[in-house]
VOGU-3710 file (C-alpha; in Angstrom, 3 decimals, decimal comma):
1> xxxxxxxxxx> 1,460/24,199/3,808  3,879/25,372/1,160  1,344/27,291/-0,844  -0,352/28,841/1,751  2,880/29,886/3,003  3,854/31,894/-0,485  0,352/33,479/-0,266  1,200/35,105/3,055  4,814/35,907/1,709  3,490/37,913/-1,447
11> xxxxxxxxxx> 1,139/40,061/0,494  3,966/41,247/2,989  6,451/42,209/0,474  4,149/43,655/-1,480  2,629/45,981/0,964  6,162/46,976/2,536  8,969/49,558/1,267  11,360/47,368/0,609  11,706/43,543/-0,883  15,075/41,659/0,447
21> xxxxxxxxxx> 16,755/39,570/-2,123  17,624/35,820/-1,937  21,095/36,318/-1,478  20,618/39,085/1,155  20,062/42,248/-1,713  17,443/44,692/-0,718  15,505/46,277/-3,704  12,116/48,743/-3,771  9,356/46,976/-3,638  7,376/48,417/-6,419
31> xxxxxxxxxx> 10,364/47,059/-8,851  9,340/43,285/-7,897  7,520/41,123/-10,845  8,459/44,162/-13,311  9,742/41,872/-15,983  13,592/43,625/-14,949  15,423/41,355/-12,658  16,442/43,918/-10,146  17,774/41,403/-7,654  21,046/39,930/-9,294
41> xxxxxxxxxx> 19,292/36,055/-8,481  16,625/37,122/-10,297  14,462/36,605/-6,739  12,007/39,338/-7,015  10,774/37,485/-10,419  10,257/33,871/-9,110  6,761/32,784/-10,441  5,779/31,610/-6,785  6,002/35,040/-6,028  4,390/36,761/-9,398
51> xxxxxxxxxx> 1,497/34,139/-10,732  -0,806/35,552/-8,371  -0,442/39,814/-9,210  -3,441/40,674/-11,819  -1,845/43,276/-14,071  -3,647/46,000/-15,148  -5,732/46,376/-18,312  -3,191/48,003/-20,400  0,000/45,938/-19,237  1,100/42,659/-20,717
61> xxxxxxxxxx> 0,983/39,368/-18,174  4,502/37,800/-18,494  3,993/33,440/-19,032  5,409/33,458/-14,655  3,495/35,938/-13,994  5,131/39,642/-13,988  3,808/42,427/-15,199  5,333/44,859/-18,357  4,020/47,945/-19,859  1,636/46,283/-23,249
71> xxxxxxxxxx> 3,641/48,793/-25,466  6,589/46,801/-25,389  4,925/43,292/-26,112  6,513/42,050/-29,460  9,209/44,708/-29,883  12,102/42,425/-30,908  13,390/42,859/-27,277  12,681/40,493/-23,893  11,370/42,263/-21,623  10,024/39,685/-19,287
81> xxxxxxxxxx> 12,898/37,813/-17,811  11,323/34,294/-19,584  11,234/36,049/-22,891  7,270/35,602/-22,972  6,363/38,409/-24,345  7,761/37,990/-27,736  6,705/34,158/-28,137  3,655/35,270/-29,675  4,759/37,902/-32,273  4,028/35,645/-35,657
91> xxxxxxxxxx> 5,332/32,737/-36,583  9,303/32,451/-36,580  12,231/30,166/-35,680  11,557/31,828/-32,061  7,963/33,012/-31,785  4,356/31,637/-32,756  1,020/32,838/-34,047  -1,349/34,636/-31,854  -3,539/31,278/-30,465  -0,869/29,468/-30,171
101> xxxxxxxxxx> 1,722/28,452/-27,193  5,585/28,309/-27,703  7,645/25,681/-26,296  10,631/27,483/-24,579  12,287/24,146/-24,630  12,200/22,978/-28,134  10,905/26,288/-30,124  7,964/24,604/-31,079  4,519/25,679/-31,039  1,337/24,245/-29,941
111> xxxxxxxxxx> -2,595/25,273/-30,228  -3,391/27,250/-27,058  -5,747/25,146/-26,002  -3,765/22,309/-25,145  -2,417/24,402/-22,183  -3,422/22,832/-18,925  -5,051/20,069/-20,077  -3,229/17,388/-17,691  -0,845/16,039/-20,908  2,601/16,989/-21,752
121> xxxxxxxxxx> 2,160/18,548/-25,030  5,626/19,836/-25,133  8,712/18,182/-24,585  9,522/19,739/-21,236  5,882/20,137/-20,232  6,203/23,485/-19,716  2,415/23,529/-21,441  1,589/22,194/-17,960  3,876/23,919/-15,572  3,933/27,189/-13,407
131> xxxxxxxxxx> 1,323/28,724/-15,975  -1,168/25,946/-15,104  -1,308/27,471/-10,873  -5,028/27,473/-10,353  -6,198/30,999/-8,756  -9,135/32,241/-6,741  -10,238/35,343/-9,084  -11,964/37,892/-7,234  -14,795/39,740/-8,492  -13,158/42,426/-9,762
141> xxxxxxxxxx> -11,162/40,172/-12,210  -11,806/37,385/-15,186  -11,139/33,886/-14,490  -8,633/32,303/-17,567  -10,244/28,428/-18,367  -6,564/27,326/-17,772  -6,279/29,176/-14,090  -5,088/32,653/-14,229  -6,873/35,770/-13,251  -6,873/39,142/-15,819
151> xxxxxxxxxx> -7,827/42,408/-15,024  -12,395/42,614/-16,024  -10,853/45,739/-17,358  -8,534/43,456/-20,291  -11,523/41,713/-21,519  -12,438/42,019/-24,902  -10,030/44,617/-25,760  -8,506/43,286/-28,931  -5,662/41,657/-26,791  -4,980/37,938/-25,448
161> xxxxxxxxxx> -4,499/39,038/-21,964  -4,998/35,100/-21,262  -2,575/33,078/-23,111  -5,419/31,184/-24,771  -7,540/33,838/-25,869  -10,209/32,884/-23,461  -10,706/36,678/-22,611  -11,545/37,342/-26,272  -13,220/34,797/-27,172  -16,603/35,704/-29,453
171> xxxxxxxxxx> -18,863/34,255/-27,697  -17,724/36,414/-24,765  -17,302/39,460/-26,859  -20,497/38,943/-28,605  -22,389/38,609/-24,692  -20,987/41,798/-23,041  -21,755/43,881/-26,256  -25,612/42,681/-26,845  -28,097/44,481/-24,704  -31,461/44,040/-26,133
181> xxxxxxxxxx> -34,184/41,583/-24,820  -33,358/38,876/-28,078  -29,704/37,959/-26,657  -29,038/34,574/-25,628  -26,708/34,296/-22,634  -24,106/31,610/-21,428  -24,995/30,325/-18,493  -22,787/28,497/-15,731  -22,788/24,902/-15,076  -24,995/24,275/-12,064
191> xxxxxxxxxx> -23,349/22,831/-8,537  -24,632/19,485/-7,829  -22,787/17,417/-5,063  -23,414/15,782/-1,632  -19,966/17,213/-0,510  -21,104/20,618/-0,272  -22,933/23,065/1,761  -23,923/25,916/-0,989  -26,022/28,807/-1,717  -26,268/30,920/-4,923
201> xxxxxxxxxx> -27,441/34,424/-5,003  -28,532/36,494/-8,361  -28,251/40,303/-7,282  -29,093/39,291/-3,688  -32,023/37,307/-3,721  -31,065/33,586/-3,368  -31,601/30,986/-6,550  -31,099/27,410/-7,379  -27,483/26,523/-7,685  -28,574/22,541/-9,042
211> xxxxxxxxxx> -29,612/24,420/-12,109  -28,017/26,336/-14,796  -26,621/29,706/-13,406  -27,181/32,818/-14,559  -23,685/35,248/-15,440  -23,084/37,714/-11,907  -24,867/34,737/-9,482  -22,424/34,254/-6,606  -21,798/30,969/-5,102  -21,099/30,526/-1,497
221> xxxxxxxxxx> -19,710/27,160/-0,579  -17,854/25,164/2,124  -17,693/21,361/3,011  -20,174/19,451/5,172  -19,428/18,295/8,004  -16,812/14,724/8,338  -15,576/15,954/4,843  -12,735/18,456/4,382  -10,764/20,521/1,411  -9,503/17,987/-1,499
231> xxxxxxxxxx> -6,046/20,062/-1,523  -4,393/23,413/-0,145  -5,816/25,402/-3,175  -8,968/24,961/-1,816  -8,416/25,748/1,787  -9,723/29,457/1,567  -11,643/28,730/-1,652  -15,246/29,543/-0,082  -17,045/31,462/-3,460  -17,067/31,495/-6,939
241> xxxxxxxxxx> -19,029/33,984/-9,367  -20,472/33,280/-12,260  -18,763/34,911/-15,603  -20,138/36,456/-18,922  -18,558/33,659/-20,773  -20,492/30,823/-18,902  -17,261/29,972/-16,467  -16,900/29,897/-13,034  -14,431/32,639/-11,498  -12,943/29,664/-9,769
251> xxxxxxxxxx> -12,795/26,296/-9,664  -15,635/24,964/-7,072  -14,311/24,151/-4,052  -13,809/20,486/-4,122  -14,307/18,428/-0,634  -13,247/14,787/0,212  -14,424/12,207/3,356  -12,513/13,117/6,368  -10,468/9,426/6,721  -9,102/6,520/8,379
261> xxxxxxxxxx> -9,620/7,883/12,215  -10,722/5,996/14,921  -12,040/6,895/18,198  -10,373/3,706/20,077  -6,745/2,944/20,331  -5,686/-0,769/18,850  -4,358/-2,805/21,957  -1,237/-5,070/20,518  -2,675/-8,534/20,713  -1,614/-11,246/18,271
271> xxxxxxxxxx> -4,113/-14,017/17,755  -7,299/-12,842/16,628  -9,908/-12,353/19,063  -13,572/-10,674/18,988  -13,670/-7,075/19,146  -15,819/-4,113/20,368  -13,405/-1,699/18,724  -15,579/-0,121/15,900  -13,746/-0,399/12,343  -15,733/2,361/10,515
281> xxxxxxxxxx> -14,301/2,015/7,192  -14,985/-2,161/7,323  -17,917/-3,865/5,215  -19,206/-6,985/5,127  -20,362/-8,406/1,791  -23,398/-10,830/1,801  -24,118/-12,868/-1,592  -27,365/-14,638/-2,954  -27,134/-18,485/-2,870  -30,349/-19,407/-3,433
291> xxxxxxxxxx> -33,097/-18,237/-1,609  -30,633/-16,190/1,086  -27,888/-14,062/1,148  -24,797/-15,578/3,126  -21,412/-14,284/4,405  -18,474/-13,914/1,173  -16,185/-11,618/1,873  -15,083/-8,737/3,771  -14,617/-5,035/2,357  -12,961/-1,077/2,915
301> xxxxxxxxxx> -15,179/1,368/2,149  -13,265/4,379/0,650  -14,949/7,198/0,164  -18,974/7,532/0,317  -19,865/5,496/-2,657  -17,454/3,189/-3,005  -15,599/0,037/-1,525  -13,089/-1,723/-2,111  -12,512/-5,916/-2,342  -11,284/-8,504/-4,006
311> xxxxxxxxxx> -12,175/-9,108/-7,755  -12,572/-13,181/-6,894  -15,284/-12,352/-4,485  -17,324/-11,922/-7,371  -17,207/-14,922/-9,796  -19,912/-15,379/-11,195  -22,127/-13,025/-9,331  -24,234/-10,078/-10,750  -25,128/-6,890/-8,870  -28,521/-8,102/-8,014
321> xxxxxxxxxx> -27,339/-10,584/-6,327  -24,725/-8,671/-3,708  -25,596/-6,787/-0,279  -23,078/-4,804/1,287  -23,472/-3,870/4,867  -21,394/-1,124/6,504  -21,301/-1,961/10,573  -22,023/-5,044/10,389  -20,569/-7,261/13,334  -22,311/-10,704/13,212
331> xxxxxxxxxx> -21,855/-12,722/9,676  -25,380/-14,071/9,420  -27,594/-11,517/7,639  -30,548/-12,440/9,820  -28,954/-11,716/12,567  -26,904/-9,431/10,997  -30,307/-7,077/9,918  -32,392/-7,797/13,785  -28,871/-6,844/15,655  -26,778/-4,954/14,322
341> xxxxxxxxxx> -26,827/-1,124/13,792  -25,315/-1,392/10,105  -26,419/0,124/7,163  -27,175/-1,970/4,200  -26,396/-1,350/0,500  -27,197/-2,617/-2,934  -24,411/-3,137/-5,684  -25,145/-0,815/-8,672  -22,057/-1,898/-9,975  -18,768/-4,045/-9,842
351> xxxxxxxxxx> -15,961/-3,096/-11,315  -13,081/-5,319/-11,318  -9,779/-4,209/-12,396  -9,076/-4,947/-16,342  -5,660/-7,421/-15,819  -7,896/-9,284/-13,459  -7,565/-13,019/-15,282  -8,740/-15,329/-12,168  -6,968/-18,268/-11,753  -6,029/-18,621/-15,459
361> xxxxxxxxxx> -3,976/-15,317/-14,350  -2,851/-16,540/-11,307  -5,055/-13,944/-9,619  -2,807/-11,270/-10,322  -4,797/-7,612/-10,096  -6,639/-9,198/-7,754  -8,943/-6,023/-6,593  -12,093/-4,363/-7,276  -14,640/-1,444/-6,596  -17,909/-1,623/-6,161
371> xxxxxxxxxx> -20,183/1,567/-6,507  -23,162/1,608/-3,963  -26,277/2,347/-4,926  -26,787/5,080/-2,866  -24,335/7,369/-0,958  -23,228/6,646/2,541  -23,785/8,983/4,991  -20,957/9,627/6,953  -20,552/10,319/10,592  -17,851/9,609/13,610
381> xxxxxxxxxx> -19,356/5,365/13,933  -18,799/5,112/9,943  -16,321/6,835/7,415  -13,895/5,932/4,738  -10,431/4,587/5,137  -7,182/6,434/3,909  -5,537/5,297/0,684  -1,756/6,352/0,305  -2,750/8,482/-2,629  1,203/9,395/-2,906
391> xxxxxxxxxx> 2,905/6,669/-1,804  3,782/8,716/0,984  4,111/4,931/3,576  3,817/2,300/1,073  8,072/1,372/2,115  7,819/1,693/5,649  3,724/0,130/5,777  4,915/-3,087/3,574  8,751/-3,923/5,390  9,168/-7,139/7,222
401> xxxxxxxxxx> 7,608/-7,657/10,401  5,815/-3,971/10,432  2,045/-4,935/11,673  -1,095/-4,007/9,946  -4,500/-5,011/11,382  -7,350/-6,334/10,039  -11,046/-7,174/10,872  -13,047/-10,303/9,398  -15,214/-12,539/9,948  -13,751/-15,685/7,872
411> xxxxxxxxxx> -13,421/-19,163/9,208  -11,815/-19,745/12,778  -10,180/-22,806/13,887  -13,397/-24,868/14,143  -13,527/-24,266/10,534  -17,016/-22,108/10,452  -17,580/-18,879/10,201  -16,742/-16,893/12,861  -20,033/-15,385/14,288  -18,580/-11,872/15,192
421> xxxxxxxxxx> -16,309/-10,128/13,997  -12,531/-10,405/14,987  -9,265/-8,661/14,904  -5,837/-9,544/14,797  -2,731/-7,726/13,458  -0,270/-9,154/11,271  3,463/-8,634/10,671  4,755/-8,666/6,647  6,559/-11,069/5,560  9,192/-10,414/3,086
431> xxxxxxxxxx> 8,354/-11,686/-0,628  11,796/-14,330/-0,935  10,919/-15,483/2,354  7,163/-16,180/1,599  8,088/-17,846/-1,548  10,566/-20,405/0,297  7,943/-21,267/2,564  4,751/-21,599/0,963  4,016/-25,073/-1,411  5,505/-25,024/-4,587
441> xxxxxxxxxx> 2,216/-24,843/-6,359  1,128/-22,077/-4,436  4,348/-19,568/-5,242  3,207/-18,459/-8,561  0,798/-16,243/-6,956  3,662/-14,340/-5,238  4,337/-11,497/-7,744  5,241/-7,890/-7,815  1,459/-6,855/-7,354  1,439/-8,769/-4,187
451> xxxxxxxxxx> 3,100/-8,837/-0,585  2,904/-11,396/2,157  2,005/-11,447/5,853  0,943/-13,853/8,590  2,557/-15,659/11,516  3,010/-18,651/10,463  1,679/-20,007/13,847  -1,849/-20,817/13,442  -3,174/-17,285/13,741  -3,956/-16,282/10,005
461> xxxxxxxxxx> -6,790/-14,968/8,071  -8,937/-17,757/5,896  -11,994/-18,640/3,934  -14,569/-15,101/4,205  -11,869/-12,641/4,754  -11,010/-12,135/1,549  -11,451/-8,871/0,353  -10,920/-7,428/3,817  -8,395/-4,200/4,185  -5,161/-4,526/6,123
471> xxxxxxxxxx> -4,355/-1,477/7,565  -1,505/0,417/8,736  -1,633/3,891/10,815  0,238/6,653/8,770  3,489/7,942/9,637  2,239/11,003/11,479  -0,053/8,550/13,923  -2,943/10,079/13,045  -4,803/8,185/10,386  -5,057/4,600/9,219
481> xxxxxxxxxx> -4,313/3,380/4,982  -5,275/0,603/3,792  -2,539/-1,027/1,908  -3,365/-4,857/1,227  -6,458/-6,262/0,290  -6,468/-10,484/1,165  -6,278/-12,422/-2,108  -5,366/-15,975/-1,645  -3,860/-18,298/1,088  -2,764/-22,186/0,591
491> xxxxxxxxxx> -5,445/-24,587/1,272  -4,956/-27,775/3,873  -4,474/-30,872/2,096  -7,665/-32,451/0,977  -9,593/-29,808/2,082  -11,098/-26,478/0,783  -9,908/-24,197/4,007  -7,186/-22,490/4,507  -3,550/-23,767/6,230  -3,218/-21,458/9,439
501> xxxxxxxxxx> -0,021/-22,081/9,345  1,152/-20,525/5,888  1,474/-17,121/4,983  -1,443/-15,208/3,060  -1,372/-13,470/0,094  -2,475/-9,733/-0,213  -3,111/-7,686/-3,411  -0,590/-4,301/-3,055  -3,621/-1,344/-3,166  -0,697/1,348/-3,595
511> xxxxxxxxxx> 0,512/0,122/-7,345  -3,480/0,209/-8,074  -4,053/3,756/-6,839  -3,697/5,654/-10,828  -6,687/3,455/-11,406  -9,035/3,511/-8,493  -8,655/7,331/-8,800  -9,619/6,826/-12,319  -12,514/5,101/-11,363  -13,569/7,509/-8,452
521> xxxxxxxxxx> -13,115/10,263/-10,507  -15,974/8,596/-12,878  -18,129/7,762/-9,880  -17,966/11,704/-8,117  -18,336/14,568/-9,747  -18,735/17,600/-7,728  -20,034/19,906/-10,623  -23,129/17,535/-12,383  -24,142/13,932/-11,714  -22,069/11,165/-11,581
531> xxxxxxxxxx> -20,614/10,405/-15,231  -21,602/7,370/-16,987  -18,085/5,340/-16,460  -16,231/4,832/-19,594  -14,051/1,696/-20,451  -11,202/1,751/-18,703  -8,007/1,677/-19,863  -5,413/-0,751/-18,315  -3,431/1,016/-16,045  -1,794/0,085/-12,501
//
């Protein structure tokens, strides 16, 4: 709530007499983001406090964000309190060309237009820092590609007023001067996603917004329902207008699945037993052998496209031949389809993680995604699971003997199947102690991409739950993560099922979470239609 929180702060001192200092100083408050330092901590010039003020059309927009008379830009003296305004006064040992951004830290300079880009072009990344603070521009204002909003009044006035130029830019300058019936206009990119509620409107009368928009159309947005803001920036982000130059004023709100809640509370039983508890986040994956599809493996849908299993579960299989069914409670797909109230899926495509080697690589990276071919609709009996995006409860989730649950429907004791789907919650076990216990050919597969868990009593998971999510509930109680995905378990002697009474081996989802966000962020695009997915690079 941080950001919200310095939103609310900057309109009260703003709008009263008097600004109080850090350190208990009490200044005027027209003299705060003035470039001076009037508080001796320099409080009243903190860029959480100026990034957001739009100066006016003849001052000059300090790098943090305050606000100096234009006159004294490049006049050999620093006026703004980060020396901005003479970083772009021709090239010297201490200032750059116009179109061009100075590293503070190392004197360097860089093309503008690596600002904001998401890579550290300068040594401190200050290319990427407080100047990078996206903004909601109102409509009164110009929206800066990198994030900050000018006054309409600054644009195309002979004078960067954005640090990259954006605001004089010629095919900008060339728009907002042509006014006769020949002149070709920019137009917005159009607003295409199944996250969104939207409307556009053209001078009042209501358009398309799925096709290219035309400059002054206002867009009018909010989330549908069982999804919910991506991030605090977006909280109050709720319209965007449509600028000369072809932009957006804002960044379109951007929505994500509401996750990992469950209507039901999870009773603390050990051995696995049949449930009634609806897992809305747990799919069942049903492969082609033959003539019919039978049970595999077990899957967590995370977000409305996509789920998330075990790269093994797919040797040798193709799309064509993989069903994925989201409710499903019975593990025959006959009975399965005249039963149950699940919605089925085709596989438009698999994508297993790039390190995955099989056995020859002892299974290690032993996860993949699978795209849907259509999206899922969401609603309280199905939605997504959590993933620990930050890593927020990977330490306490995966310490020895904390529980995580998990649904299935692999082999029971009778070795079959089970026919419905079961629960049972398992405690971790810690890696050295997994490794001393397991066979000696099976301890290679115990690496630093894996954990442990199990009993070690004859309630375990086996053959068919593979893939399947073991979950933990976050540390606020109010959502549930999934943070293991079963790999591999030792097999009984002489047979091809599992030993009940070893430990199994999960992949660990939260080192994997740089590239499954790669991959989603391939899959969904909230602006145009999903992007073709591009090879992916090897990253955890």
């Amino acid at each position: 709530m941080l950001k919200i929180f310095i939103c609310l702060f900057v309109v009260s001192e703003v709008f009263s007499s008097n600004f109080t200092c850090f350190n208990g100083g009490s200044i005027d408050a027209s003299k705060i983001c003035d470039g001076l330092g009037n508080c001796s901590d320099l409080s009243d010039e903190r860029a959480e406090l100026c990034a957001s003020i739009i100066c006016k059309a003849d001052e000059f927009k300090c790098y943090y964000g305050a606000c100096i008379n234009r006159e004294n830009f490049c006049n050999n003296i620093s006026d703004c309190i980060d020396g901005s305004d003479e970083f772009n006064c021709g090239k010297s040992n201490t200032s750059c060309d116009p179109g061009e951004f100075r590293c503070s830290s190392s004197n360097h300079c860089i093309d503008s237009s690596l600002i904001c880009n998401q890579i550290r072009d300068c040594p401190a990344g200050e290319d990427e820092a407080q100047i990078c603070q996206p903004q909601s521009c109102h409509d009164k204002t110009f929206h800066c590609g990198y994030g900050r909003c000018i006054d309409r009044e600054s644009v195309c006035d002979n004078f960067n007023d954005c640090i990259n130029g954006d605001d004089e830019s010629d095919l900008l300058c060339k728009t907002l001067s042509c006014f006769n019936a020949d002149c070709t206009f920019p137009t917005c990119p159009p607003i295409k996603s199944t996250r969104l509620n939207v409307k556009c409107f053209h001078k009042n009368i209501q358009v398309d917004c799925d096709k290219n928009i035309q400059p002054e159309t206002e867009a009018k947005y909010s989330c549908r329902e069982f999804y919910q803001p991506e991030s605090e920036f977006h909280m109050f982000n709720d319209k965007a207008i449509c600028q000369q130059d072809g932009r957006w004023s804002t960044e379109i709100l951007k929505c994500e699945p509401k996750c990992g809640y469950l209507k039901e509370s999870i009773p603390l039983i050990v051995h696995g037993f049949s449930t009634e508890i609806t897992f809305p986040w747990h799919a069942t994956l049903f492969i082609k052998r033959g003539n019919e599809f039978m049970f595999a493996c077990g899957a967590t849908l995370i977000t409305e496209l996509v789920v998330l299993s075990a790269a093994h579960c797919f040797a040798h299989v193709n799309e064509s031949e993989v069903k994925i069914a989201i409710g499903a409670r019975h593990s025959n797909f006959t009975e399965s389809l005249n039963k149950d109230s699940a919605k089925y899926f085709d596989a438009q495509r698999i994508i297993r993680h790039p390190l995955y080697l099989d056995v020859l690589g002892n299974y290690g990276s032993d996860i993949a995604l699978v795209e849907l071919n259509e999206t899922v609709t969401l609603n309280y009996e199905i939605h997504p699971a959590c993933i620990d995006w930050e890593l927020d409860d990977i330490t306490s989730h995966l310490t020895r003997n904390q529980l995580g649950t998990i649904v299935g429907m692999g082999v029971t004791e009778n070795d079959t199947n089970s026919e419905v789907i079961r629960m049972t919650l398992l405690p971790i076990v810690a890696n050295e102690d997994c490794i001393k216990l397991q066979p000696r050919d099976f301890q290679k597969f115990v690496t630093f991409t894996t954990f442990c868990a199990g009993w070690g009593n004859g309630t375990s998971l086996c053959n068919g739950d593979s893939g399947g999510g073991l979950m933990f509930l976050s540390r606020d109680l109010k959502t549930w993560k999934v943070q293991g995905i079963v790999s591999l378990s030792p097999r009984r002697q002489s047979t091809f099922f599992c030993d009940p009474y070893k430990f199994t081996v999960f992949t660990k989802v939260g080192l994997y979470v740089k590239w499954i966000k790669f991959i989603l962020n391939n899959i969904h695009n909230t602006h145009t239609e999903p992007l073709e997915v591009v090879e992916y690079e090897p990253i955890l």
